[in-house]
C-alpha positions as CSV (number, residue, x, y, z in Angstrom):
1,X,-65.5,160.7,-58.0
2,X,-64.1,162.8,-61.0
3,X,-61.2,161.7,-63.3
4,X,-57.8,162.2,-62.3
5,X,-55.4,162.1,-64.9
6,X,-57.2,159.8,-67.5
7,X,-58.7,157.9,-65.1
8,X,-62.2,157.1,-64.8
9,X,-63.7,156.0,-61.7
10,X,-65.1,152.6,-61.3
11,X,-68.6,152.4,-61.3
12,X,-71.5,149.9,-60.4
13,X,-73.9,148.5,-63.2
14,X,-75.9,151.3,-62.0
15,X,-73.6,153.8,-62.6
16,X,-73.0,154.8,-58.9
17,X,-68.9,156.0,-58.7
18,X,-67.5,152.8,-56.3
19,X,-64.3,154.0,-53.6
20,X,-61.3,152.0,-53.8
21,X,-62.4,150.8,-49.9
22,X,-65.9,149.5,-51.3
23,X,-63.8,147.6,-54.3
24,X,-61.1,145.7,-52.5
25,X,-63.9,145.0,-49.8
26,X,-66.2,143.1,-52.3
27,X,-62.7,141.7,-53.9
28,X,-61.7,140.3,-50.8
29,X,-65.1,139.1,-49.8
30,X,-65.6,137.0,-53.2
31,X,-62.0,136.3,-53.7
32,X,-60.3,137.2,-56.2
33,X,-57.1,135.1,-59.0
34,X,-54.6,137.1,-60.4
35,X,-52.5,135.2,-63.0
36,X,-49.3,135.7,-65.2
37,X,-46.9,134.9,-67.3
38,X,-43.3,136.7,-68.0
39,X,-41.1,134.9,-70.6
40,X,-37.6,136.6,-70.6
41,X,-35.7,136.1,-74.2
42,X,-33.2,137.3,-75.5
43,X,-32.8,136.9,-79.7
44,X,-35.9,135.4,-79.8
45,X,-34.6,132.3,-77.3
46,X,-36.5,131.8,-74.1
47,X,-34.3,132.1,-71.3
48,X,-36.8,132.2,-68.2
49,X,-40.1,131.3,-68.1
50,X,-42.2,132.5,-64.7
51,X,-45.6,131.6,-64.2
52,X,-47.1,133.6,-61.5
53,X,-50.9,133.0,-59.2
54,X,-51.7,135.2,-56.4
55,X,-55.2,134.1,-54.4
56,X,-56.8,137.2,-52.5
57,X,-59.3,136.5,-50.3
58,X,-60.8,137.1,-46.8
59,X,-60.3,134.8,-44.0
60,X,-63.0,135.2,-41.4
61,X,-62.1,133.7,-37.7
62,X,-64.6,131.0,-36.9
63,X,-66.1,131.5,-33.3
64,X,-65.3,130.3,-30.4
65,X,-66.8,127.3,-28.9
């Protein structure tokens, strides 16, 4: 993969260049948290407070009996 406007690719601990595919596959196989926080204030007074999770992960069907 070659950067693309400032980018560099992602890489293994090896160095091999990693596809977006091969990425979100081993996210999604592991699992993967994303978490947040977004404060809106105005004059230095909170007015909203959001705290955001997101769980990504894989669900395999079991098989049939």
């Amino acid at each position: 993969m070659s950067e693309v406007a400032g980018y560099e690719a992602a890489r293994t601990a090896s160095g091999r260049p990693v596809s977006l595919v091969e990425l979100i596959d081993q996210l999604l196989a592991d699992g993967v948290v994303i978490e947040g926080q977004l404060v809106l204030a105005v004059a230095d007074i909170d007015l909203v407070q959001l705290d955001l999770g997101v769980l990504l992960a894989a669900v395999t069907e079991a098989p049939a009996r």
